[in-house]
C-alpha positions, -999 to +999 in steps of 0.1 A: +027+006+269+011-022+251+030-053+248+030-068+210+024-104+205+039-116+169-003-115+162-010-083+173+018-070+150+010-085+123-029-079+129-019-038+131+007-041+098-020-055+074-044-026+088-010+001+079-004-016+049-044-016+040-038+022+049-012+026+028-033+009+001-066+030+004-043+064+006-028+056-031-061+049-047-072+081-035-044+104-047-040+087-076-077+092-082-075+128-071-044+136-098-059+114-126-028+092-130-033+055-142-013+029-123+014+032-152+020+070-144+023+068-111+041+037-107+069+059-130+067+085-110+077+059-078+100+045-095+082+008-093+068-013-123+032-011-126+029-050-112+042-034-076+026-005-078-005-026-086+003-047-056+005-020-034-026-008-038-042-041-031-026-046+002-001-073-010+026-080+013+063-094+006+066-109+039 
């Protein structure tokens, strides 16, 4: 098993959270929801929704 340095993790959780980001582009693309809709639907406003799909971090 690979041992994590404090880079390596955060090097592999800005490639999840770009992921993340590039998956909820898609499906929101796919269901023809703007960033308003779906950021109801998560239960977010749309500035965190927005952030999401840009990759922002809170840490």
């Amino acid at each position: 098993m690979e041992n994590f340095t404090a880079q390596r993790y955060t090097e592999c959780r800005k490639e999840v959270e770009l992921m993340l980001a590039d998956n909820l582009i898609l499906l929101r693309g796919l269901k023809g929801l703007t960033q308003e809709q779906a950021a109801e639907i998560a239960g977010v406003t749309r500035q965190s929704y927005s952030k999401w799909e840009q990759g922002v971090s809170h840490s």
